[in-house]
N, C-alpha and C positions, 0 to 999 in steps of 0.2 A: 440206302445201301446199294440198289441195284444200280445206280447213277455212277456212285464210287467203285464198283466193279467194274461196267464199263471205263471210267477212265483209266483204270489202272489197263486195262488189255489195250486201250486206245494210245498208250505210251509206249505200248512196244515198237511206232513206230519211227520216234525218235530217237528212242534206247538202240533199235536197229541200226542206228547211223553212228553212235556210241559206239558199239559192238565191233564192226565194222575202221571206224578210225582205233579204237584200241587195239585191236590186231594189229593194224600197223605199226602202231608205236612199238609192241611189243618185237617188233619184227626187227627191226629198226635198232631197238636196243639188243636184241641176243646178238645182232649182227655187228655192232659196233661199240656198244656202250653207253649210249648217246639216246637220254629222251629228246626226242626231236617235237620243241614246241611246235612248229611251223607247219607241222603234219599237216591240220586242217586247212591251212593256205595253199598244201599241194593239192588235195580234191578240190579246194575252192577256182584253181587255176583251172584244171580240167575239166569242171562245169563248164567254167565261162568256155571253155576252147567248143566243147559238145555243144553248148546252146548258138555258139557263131556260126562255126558248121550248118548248125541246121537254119540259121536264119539270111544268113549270107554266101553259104559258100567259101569263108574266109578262113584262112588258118592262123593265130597269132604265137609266135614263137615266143617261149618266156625269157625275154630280153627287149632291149628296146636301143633305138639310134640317138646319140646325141649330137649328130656333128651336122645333120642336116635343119635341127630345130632352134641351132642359136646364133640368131641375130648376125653378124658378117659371116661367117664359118659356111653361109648357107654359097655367097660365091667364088668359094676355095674350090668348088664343084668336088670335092673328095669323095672317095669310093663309098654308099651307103651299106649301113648294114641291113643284108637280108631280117625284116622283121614279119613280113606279110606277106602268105603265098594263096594265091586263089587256087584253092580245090576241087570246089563243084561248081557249074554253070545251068541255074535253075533252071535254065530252056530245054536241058535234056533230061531231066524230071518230072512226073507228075506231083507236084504237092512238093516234098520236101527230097534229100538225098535221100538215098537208101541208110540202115540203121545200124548196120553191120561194118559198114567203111567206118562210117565215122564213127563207130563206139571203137576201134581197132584207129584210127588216126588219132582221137584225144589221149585212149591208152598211150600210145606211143610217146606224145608228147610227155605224159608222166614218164616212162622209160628215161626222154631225155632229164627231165628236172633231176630222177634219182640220181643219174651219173652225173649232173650237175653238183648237187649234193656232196657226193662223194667224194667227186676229184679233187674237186676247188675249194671244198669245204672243210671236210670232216676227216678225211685223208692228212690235209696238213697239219690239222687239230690231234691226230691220235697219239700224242704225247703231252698234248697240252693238259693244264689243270684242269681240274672241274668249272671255274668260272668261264675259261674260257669255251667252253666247248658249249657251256649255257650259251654266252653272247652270240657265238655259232651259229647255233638255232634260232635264237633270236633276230639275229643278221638274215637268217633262209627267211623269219614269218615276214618281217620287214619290207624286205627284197621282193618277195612274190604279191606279196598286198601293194607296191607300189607300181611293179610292173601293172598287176589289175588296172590301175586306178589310170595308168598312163595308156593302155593298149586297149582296154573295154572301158576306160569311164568309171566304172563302177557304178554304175549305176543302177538302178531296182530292174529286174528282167521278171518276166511272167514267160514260164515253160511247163510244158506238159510235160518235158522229158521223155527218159527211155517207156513210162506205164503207157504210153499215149496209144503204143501200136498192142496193146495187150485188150481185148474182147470182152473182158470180165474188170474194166475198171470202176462199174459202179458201184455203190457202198452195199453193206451187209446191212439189211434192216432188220429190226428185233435179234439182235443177235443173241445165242443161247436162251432166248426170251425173256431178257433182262429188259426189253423196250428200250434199247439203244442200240444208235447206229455209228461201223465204225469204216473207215475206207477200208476197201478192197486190199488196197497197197500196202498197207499196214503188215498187212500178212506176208505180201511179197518179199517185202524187207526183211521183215522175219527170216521168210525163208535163205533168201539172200545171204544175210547174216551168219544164219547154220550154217550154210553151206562154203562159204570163206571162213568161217571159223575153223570146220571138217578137214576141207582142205590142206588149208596149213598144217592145220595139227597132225594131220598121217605126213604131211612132207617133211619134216621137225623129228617126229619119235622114229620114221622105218626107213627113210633115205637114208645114202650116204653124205650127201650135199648137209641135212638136217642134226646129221649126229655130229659132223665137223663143225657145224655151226654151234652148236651146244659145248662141244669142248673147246672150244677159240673163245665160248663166251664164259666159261669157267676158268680158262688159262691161256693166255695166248702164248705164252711162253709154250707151254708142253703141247698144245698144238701146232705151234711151228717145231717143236720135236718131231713130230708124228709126219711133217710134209707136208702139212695142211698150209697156206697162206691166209693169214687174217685177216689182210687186208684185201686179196682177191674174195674173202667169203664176205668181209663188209660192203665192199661195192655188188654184191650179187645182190644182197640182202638188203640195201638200198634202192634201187632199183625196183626189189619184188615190194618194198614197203609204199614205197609210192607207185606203184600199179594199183594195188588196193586202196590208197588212197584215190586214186583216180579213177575205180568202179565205183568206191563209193559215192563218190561226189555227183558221179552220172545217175545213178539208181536214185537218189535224195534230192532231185533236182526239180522235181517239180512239188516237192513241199516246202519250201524254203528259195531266198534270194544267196545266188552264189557268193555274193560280198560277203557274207554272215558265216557260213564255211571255217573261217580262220576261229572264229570267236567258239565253235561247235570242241575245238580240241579240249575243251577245259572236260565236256564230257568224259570224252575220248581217252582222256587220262586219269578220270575216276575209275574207267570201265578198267584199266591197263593195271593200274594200283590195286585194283580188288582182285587182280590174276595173280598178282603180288611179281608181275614183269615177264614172268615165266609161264604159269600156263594161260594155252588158248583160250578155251571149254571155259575156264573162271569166267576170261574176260568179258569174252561174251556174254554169260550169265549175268559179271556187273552192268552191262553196257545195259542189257535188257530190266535190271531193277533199277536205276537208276532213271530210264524212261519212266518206265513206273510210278516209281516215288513220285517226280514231276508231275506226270499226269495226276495220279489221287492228289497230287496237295495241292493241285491248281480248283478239281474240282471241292475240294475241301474250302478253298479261298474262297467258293461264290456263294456258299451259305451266312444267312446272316448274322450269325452266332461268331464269323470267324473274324479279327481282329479289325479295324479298319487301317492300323500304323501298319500292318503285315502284306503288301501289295502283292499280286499274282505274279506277274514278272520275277518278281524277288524270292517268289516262294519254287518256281522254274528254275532260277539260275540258281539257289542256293542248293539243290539236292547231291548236285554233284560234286560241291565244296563238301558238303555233309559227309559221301562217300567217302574223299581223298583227306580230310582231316582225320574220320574212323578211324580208317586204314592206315595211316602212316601215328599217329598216336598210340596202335596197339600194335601195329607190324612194322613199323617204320626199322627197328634195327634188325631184324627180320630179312628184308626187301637184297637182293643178290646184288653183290659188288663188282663190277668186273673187272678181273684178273689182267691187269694192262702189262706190258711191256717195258712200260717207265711214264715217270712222268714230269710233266715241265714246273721248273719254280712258280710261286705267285709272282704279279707285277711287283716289282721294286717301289717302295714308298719312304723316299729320302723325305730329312726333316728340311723344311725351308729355312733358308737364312735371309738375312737382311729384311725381313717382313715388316718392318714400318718403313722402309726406304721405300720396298714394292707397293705394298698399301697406299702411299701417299700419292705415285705416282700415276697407280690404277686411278684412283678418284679426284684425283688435279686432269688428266685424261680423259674421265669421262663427262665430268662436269664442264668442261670443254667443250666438248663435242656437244653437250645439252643446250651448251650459251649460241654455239654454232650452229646445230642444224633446228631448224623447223618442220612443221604441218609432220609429213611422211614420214621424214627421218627420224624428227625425235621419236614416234612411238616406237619406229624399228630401232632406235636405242636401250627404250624401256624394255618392248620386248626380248632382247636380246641379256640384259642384265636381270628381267623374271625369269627367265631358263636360266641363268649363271646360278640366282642365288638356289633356286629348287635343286639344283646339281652341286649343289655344297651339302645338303643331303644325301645323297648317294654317296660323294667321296666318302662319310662319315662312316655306312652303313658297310658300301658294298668293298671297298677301297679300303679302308684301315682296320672294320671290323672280320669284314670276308662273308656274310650275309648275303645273299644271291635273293634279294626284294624284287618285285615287280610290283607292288600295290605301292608306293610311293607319291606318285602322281593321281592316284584314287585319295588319299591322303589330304592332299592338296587342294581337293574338289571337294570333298568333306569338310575342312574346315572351311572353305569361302561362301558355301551353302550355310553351314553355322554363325557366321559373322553377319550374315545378312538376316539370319533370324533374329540373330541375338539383338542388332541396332533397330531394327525393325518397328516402325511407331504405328501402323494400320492405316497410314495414307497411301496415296498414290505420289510415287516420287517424281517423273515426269507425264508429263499428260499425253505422249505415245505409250505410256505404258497400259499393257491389259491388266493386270496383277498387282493388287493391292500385299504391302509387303506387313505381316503380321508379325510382333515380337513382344521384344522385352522391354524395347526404349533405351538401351543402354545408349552411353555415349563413344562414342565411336574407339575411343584407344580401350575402354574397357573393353567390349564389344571385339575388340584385337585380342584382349589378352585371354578371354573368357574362350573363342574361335581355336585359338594354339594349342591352351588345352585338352580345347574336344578332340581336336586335331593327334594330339599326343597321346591320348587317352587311346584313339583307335589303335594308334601304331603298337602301343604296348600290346595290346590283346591279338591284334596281329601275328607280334613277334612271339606271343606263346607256343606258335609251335616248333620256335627254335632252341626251345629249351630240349628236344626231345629228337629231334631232327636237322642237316645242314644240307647245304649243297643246293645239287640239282632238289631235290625232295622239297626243298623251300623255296625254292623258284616254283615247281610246283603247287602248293597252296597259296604262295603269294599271290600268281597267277589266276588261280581261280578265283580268290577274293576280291579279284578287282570288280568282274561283272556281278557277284553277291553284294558290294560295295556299290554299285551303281543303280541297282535296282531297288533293294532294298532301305538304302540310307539317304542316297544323292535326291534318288528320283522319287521319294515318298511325301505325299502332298500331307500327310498328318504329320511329319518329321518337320518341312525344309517348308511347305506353304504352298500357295497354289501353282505357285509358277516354277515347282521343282519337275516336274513330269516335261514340260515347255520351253516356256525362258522364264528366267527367273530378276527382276531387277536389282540391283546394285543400289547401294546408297545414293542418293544424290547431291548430299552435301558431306561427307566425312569430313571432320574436322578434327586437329590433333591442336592442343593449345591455342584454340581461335582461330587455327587456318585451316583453309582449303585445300586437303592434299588429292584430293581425286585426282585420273589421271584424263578426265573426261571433261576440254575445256565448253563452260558455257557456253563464252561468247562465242568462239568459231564451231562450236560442235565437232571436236576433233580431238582425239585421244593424244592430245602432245602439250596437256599443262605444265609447266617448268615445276612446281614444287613439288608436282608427284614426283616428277624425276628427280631433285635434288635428295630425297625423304628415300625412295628406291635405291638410290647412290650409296646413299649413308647406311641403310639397315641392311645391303647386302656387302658394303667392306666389312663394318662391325662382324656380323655373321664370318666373314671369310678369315677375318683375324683370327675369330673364335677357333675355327675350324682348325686352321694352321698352325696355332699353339697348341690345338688337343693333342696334334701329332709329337708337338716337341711335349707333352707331358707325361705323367708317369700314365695317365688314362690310355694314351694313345697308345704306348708300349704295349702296355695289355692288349688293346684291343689286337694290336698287330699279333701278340704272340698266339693270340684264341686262332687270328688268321691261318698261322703256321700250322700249329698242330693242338685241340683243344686240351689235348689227353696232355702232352707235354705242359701245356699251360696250367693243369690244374693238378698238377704234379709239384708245380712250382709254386702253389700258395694262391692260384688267380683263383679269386671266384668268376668262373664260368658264367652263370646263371644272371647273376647281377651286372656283369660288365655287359653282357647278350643284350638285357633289359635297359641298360643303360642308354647304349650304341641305338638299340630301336626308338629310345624315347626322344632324344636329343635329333635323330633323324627326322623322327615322326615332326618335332615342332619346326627344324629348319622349312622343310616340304610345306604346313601349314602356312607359314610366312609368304612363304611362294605363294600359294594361292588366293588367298588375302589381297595383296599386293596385285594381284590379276585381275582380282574381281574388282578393287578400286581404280583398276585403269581403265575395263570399258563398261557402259552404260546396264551390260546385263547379261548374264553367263548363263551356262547350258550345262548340262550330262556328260555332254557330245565335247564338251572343251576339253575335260578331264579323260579321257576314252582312254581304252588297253593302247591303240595305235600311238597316241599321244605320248603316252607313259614311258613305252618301248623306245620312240624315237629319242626322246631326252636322255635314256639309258645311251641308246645307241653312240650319241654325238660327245656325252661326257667320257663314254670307253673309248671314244676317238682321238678327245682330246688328253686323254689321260686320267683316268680315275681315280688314282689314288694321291695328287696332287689337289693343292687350290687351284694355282693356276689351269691346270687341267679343266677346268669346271669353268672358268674363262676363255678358255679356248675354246671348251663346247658349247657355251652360250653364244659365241661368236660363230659358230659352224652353224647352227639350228636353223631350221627352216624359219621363216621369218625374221632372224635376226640378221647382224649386218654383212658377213662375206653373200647369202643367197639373194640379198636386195643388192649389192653390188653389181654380182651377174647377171641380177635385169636387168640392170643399167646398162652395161656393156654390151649386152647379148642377147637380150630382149627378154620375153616373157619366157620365165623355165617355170615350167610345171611345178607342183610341192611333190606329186606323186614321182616325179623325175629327182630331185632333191633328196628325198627323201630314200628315194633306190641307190640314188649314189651314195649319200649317209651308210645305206647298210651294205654294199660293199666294200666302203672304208672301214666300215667296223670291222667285218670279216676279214679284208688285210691287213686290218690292224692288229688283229689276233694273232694274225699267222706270222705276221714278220716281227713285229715287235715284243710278241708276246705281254700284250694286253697294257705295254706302258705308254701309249699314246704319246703322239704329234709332242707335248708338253716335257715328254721324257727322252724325246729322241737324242739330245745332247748327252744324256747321262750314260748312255748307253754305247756298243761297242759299234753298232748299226752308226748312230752317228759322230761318236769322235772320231772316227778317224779321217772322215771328210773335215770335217769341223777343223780337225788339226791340219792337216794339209794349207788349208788357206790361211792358218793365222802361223805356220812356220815362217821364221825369216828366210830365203833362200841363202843367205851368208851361213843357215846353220846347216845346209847339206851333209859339209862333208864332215860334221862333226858326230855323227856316229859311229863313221868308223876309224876315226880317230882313237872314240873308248877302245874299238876294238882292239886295235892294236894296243892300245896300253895294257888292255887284260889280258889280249897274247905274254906282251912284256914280262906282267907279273906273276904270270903261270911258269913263265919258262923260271923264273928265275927263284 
């Protein structure tokens, strides 16, 4: 008992870092509306900026140059952008900078991200729908994880951080004389915590700034009665959200690797849901049981009584889903709406026509290019049509249903971990392999069908909490399910086998009707065997046909009018409930397919292949190319990193980063939002953005002066 007491107080000081990013989100939203996933990528930014500082002297600006890193562009000699300024000059230092600058220069840099934020972001977003202002956030976590990965590396960093210069950093031994020992810092954070929680909360209840902001987040309409500007109070309150985000990040830095920051908001948004958005005090309190929970149930995990399928990890990352499913299941219609201004349509989602003309043409196309290109290219074919078909799931979900998913691509990784259990005969399939593959023995298309299943079976239990819940609110628990999803299910050596924590191997002979459709050829040892690809070809048009007749059917109808309006929808006879269930189920197994088909194309798959990053980015590139289209989903298998327009511009341009690629990705998504209003690259013709270029070039110029010719004749017929 005294072990388990100790962990529970040895969690407050991860709960403190909970605490801590829930404020901000809460801040963030009274300010604008907007849970801002990305939260945790903006402390994760101004770590990494506080630990360069102190190790270089270097300041990195959140943004990056593209024109000096690609291949000819490099002797256009054109003007660089300032990305790197040298701040401190360790020769006039004993030891490190002083700690005062630079905790006031990485602040600052938060300042800059907020109003980044705001202007570019979320500003143009405040009339947009609820999906898009998710994508938003989603484009900010994106955006700033690739900047990392391009300007730091991202790499694993060891810091002492801000406790380093604090007297009293050694631990508490026998603490309350329970015979456990807990860090110092622990406390700190705590105190930390209070005292940004305090804070705010007196600035909120007894300000004027605070009480404007309160009534612009109840009505912005009668707060722009009153003088107040809701969007001069949203960019104030952007700004102060990512400042806190940016103490925290510094104070938390030396328990933790800054990369990991982004992945910390799933907390951050238990802690925010248990304030129920609004108050402080709550969230804090959540933020702080939530650490808790974690810590006893990790110590709970190391007794030998406790499960051995129930891993530690998974029992860490699932408390905070535990929290934000509580909460939104018994408070969820509870939870404050805020009082907008207006709001934008959803994307437009015309039915396709001509869909066996286009189908044919897609697969005469790519079956081409399979007989054409070899070694590199074919796999970056394959790879490019495994994102296409996983993105025919989404169109399904997020696109025609209006479901705001992010565990999809966890989904995905789920089932191709099951398909390999399931084929699984207790050999070793190559003899590089470490990891003998344990199962059922099935045969391989069984072993597909048995995998889809499992695959859909999660998605269903997933989508239970949209029976009760929509929107942002299921972006939220989606979101969190995914690292519950990777811990507990992907990464469980009694679930998945030994090589699920690792690497895990792949089939090495799958066969479907007596052939070999792997995508891993023997003889050359190269992921570009021709039948996979023909077999990939084929089961991601069928899927696509599938998809695009759902639209033209009465299913599809529904699902769009649930998109509109639920209440309207089930006013008019829709079962809600079952079409919800549907829309997830039918998702859940396209996404399985997807993963399946990944894991038959190379030698041995990972945790790491299926990741939150992963997942976001395939979101990101299908809302680019158009999400509630098929073709859409074509276009964004075609954008995706790895697939073929980013292998292109190596070719042309030389080595582009994924981390570079992928920051473009999500500031395409974010102008995608803003200009187009979420109908992607795929719908630009349909829309008023592009006919009228469109039209322009296909006029005859013999037809000039025939408009005003009508005119005159409707003068004629008016006069007369």
């Amino acid at each position: 008992m005294n072990q388990f007491i100790i962990a529970l107080i040895a969690g407050v000081g991860t709960g403190s870092l909970y605490a801590m990013l829930g404020t901000g989100v809460v801040v963030a939203f009274r300010g604008s509306g907007v849970i801002n996933l990305g939260h945790g990528a903006v402390a994760g930014y101004s770590a990494y900026v506080f630990n360069e500082l102190r190790t270089s002297g270097d300041l990195w600006l959140p943004w990056f140059d593209i024109i000096p890193e690609w291949g000819f562009l490099k002797t256009l000699r054109l003007n660089n952008l300032p990305t790197r300024i040298h701040v401190f000059d360790f020769e006039m230092y004993i030891g490190k900078p002083p700690i005062v600058p630079t905790v006031l220069i990485s602040v600052g840099v938060s300042v800059l991200i907020g109003l980044m934020m705001h202007l570019l972001v979320f500003r143009p977003l405040r009339n947009a729908p609820i999906l898009g202002k998710v994508i938003g956030s989603v484009g900010v976590l994106l955006y700033l994880d690739s900047v990392i990965a391009v300007n730091f590396g991202g790499q694993n960093r060891s810091s002492s951080g801000f406790w380093v210069f604090s007297p009293f950093s050694d631990p508490v031994e026998n603490f309350l004389g329970l015979g456990g020992t807990i860090p110092r810092a622990n406390f700190y954070l705590l105190f930390a915590a209070v005292i940004m929680g305090a804070v705010v909360f007196l600035l909120y209840r007894y300000t004027k700034f605070g009480i404007a902001t309160r009534a612009a987040d109840e009505n912005e309409k009668g707060a722009s009665l009153l003088g107040y500007s809701p969007q001069m109070l949203a960019g104030v309150n952007w700004v102060f959200s990512a400042v806190l985000a940016g103490l925290a990040g510094i104070l938390f830095l030396h328990k933790t690797q800054p990369s990991l920051y982004a992945t910390f908001i799933v907390g951050g948004l238990g802690a925010a849901l248990f304030g129920r958005l609004t108050s402080i005090p709550m969230t804090v309190a959540g933020g702080l049981i939530i650490g808790m929970m974690s810590g006893g149930g990790v110590q709970l995990a190391n007794n030998d009584w406790w499960p051995n399928w129930l891993e530690i990890e998974g029992v860490r990352t699932f408390m905070p889903l535990l929290v934000i499913i509580l909460v939104l299941y018994f408070q969820g219609d509870k939870l404050p709406i805020r009082g907008t201004l207006s709001v934008g349509r959803q994307p437009h989602a015309p039915a396709s026509n001509n869909v066996a003309v286009g189908t044919i043409f897609a697969v005469g196309f790519a079956l081409l290019l399979s007989n054409v290109f070899v070694s590199k290219w074919e796999s970056v074919l394959t790879a490019a049509v495994v994102a296409t078909l996983f993105m025919f799931s989404l169109t399904v979900l997020v696109g025609y249903l209006g479901q705001i998913s992010l565990a999809n691509y966890s989904i995905a990784g789920f089932a191709a971990f099951m398909m390999v259990r399931f084929v699984g005969d207790g050999t070793l399939q190559r003899e590089a392999d470490y990891y003998i593959i344990n199962g059922l023995d099935m045969p391989t298309i069984l072993g597909f069908v048995c995998a889809v299943g499992a695959g859909t079976i999660l998605g269903l239990l997933i989508g239970l909490p949209a029976l009760r819940i929509r929107g942002v609110q299921l972006a939220v628990v989606t979101m969190s399910s995914v690292l519950a999803i990777e811990e507990l299910l992907t990464k469980s050596r009694s679930l998945m086998g030994d090589g699920a924590a690792a690497i895990q191997p792949t089939p090495s002979k799958p066969t479907w009707f007596g052939q070999y459709i792997g995508g891993y050829n023997k003889e050359t040892f190269r992921t570009d065997y021709w039948k996979y690809s023909v077999l990939l070809i084929l089961i991601t048009a069928l899927v696509g046909v599938a998809v695009v007749n759902l639209r033209r059917g009465n299913t599809g109808r529904r699902f769009l009018a649930i998109r509109a309006n639920e209440r309207a929808a089930a006013a008019a006879g829709i079962n809600v409930k079952n079409a919800k269930m549907l829309g997830f189920g039918i998702s859940s197994a396209i996404a399985s397919m997807a993963g399946i088909m990944l894991a038959y194309k190379i030698p041995a798959i990972q945790a790491e292949n299926f990741a939150i990053f992963s997942g976001l980015g395939l979101l990101a590139f299908v809302y680019l190319g158009g999400i509630t289209t098929g073709y859409g989903a074509v276009v964004g298998g075609l954008l995706v990193a790895g697939g073929m327009m980013p292998e292109f511009l190596n070719l042309h341009f030389g080595d582009v980063e994924k981390g570079m690629i992928n920051a473009v990705g999500a500031v395409g998504l974010i102008v995608n939002a803003i200009v187009t209003g979420g109908e992607g690259v795929a719908l630009l013709q349909s829309n008023a953005l592009g006919k009228e270029p469109l039209a322009l070039l296909r006029r005859n110029p013999d037809e000039d002066d025939a408009p005003a010719a009508d005119e005159d004749n409707a003068t004629e017929g008016a006069s007369v």
